[in-house]
C-alpha positions in Angstrom: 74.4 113.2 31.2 72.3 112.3 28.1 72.2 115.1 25.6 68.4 115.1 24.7 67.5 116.5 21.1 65.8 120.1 21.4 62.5 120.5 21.9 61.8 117.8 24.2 60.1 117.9 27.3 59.0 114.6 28.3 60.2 113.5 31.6 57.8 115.8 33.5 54.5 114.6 32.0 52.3 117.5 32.8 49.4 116.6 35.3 45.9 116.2 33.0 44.9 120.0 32.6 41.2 120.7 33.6 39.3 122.9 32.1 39.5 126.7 32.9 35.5 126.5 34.0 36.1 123.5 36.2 35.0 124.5 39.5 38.1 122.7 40.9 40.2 125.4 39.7 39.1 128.1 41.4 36.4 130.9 39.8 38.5 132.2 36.6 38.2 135.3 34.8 38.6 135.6 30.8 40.8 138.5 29.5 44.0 138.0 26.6 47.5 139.2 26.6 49.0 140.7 23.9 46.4 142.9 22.4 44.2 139.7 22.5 47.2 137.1 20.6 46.8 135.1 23.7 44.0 133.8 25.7 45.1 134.2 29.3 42.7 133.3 32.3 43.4 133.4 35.5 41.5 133.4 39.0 39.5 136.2 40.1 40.7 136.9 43.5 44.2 136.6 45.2 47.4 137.7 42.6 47.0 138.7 39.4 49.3 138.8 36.7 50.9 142.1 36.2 53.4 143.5 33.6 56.6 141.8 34.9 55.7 138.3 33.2 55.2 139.9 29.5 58.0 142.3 30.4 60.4 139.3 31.0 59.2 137.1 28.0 60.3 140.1 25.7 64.2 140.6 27.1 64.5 136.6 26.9 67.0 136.1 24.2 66.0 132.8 23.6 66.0 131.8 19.5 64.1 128.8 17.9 64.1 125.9 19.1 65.7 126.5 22.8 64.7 125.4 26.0 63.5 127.5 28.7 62.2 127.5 32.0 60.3 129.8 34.1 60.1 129.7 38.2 57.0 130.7 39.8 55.3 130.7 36.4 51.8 131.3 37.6 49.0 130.9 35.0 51.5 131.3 32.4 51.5 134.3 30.8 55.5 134.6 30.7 55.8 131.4 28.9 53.1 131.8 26.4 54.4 135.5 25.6 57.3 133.8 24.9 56.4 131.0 22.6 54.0 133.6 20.9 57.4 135.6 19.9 60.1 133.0 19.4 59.0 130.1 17.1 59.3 126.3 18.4 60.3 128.0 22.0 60.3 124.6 24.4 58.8 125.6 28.0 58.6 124.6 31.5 57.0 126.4 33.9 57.3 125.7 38.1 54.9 126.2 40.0 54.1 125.2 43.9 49.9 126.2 43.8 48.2 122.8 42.5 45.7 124.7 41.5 47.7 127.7 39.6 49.6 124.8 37.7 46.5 123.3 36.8 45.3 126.2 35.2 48.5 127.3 33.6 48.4 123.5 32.0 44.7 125.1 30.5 45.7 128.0 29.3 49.0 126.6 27.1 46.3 124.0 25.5 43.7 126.4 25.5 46.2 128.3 23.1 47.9 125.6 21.1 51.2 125.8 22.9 52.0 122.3 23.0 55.0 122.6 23.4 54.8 124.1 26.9 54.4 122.3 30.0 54.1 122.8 33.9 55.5 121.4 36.8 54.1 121.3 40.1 57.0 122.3 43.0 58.5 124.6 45.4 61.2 126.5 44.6 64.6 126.2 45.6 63.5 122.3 45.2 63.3 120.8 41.7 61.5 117.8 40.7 63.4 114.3 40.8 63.7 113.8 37.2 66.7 113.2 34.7 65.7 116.8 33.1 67.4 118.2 36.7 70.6 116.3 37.2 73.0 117.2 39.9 75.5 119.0 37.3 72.5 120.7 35.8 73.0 122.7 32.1 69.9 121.5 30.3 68.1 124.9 29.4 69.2 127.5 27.0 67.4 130.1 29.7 65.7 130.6 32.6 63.3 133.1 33.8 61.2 134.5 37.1 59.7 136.8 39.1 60.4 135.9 42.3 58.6 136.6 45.6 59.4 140.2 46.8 57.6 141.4 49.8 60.1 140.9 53.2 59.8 137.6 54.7 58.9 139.2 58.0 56.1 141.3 56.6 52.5 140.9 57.2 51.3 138.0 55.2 48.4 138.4 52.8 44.7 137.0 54.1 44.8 135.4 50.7 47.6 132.3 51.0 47.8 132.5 47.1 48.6 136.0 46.7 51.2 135.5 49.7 53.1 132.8 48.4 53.3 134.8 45.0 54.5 138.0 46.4 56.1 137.1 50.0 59.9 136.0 50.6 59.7 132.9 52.4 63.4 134.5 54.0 65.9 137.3 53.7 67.9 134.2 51.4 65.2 133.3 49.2 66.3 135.9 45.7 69.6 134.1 46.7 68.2 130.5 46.5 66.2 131.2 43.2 69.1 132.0 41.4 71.3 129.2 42.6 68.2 126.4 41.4 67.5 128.1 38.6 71.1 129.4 37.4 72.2 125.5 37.7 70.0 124.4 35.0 71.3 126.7 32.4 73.7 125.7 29.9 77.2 127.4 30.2 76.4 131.4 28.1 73.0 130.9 28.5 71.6 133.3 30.6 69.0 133.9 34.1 66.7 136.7 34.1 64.5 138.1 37.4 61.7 141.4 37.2 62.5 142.5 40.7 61.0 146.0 42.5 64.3 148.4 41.8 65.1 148.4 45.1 66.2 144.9 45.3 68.3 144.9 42.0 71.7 145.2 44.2 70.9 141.9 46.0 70.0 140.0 42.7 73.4 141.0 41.1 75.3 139.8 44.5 73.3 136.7 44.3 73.9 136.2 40.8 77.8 137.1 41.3 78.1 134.5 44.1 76.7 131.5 41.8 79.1 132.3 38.8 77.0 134.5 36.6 78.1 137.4 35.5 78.2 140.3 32.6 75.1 141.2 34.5 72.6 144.2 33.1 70.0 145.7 34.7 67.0 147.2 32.5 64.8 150.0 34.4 61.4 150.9 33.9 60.2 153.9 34.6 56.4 154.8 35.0 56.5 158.4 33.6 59.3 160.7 32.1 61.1 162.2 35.3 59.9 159.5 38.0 61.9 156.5 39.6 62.1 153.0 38.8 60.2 150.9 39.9 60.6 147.4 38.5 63.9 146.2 36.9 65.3 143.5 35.0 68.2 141.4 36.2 69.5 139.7 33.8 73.4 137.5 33.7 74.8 134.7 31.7 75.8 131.6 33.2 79.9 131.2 34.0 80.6 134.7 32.5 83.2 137.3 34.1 82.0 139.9 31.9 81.8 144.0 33.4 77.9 144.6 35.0 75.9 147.5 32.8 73.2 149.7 33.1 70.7 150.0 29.8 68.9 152.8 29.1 66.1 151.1 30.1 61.9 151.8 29.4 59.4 154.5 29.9 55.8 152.6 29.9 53.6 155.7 30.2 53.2 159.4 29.0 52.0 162.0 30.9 48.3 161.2 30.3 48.8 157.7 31.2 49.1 156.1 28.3 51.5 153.8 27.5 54.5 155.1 25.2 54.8 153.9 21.8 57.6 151.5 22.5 55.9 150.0 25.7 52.9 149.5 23.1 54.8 147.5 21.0 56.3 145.2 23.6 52.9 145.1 25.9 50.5 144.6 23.1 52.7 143.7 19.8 55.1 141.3 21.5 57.9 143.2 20.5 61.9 142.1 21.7 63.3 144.8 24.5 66.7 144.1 23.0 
């Protein structure tokens, strides 16, 4: 394989990005991330982003200069929470909506993130291009959110919103991290924001593709309550022993969110 310097991303030239206002995107609304660092939009009906992209961009230990990629990366907001906090990050996004990539493509102009680029595809597939090869290792670290809803449950009126938030099959967690684990370097790592309850199926997934010293960071909504999302996160060939962190509260009693969740939600702070 051809060892491409850092910081390139050129075999995937992304599609021409229409404007957010176009009307072939979709109606859009305005808002930011990150206490308003970022100009995010992204369409008014069907799924909208949540906490689990920023979440994930901040427990990335990617450093300057790396390569990343992101599955399912929606309008983009994982990516461009990324680049905001690690200088000269490199970033590919997948995503199978046309229409979702296009307007991911807008929103890493829209913020100067040049360096950032989508993909239009259907995950476990991968685009034909050199950056995939058969032997894979070409990012630092990869990232997602996969669908989570039971394959067998009802399916959404919106066909968006399903494919977001509906496994196409009981294998699909499994499939994610055998596509996406491939294209990570050797120590690099793969990390998923899953609901808690499927946290034991990522780590056997991730343990049957090679990946191990696997943690898994709760977050809990209030002092005293469950978890309800998690983050899965393993390196790539490692053997190492599986560990529980201690994990995040996001909200006091009021409903506010907790100092440290303010720093990472809104200040862009690292989890680690």
């Amino acid at each position: 394989m051809t060892v491409k310097p850092k910081g390139t991303i050129d075999e995937i030239p992304p599609d021409q990005a229409c404007p957010a206002d176009n009307p072939e995107c979709d109606a859009t609304t305005a808002g930011n991330l990150l206490d308003g660092r970022i100009r995010y939009r992204q369409f008014r009906q069907g799924y909208r982003t949540g906490l689990e992209p920023v979440l994930m961009a901040a427990h990335v230990p990617a450093r300057p200069g790396d390569r990343v990629l992101e599955g399912g990366c929606g309008a983009g907001a994982g990516l461009m929470c990324l680049a905001h906090r690690v200088a000269d990050v490199t970033g590919l996004g997948l995503e199978h909506d046309a229409r979702t990539a296009c307007l991911a493509q807008a929103n890493f102009a829209d913020n100067g993130f040049d360096r950032l680029n989508v993909a239009q595809t259907t995950l476990p597939a991968l685009p034909a291009s050199a950056m995939f090869p058969p032997e894979g290792g070409w990012f630092d670290h990869a990232f997602a959110n996969p669908p989570w809803h039971r394959h067998d449950a009802t399916a959404s009126p919106d066909a968006r919103r399903d494919l977001a938030r509906r496994l196409a099959s009981a294998e699909t967690i499994a499939a994610w991290v055998g596509s996406l684990g491939r294209q990570v370097r050797r120590r690099g790592t793969l990390t998923l924001a899953l609901p808690a309850a499927l946290h034991d199926v990522a780590v056997a997934s991730m343990r049957d593709h090679g990946i191990g010293a696997i943690s898994i960071f709760p977050f809990w909504p209030k002092v005293g309550r469950p978890a309800r999302i998690v983050l899965v996160q393993g390196r790539i060939g490692s053997k190492g022993d599986a560990a529980i962190l201690p994990g995040l509260v996001l909200h006091e009693e009021d409903g506010r969110f907790t100092p440290r969740a303010t720093s990472v939600l809104r200040d862009g702070s690292t989890l680690a």
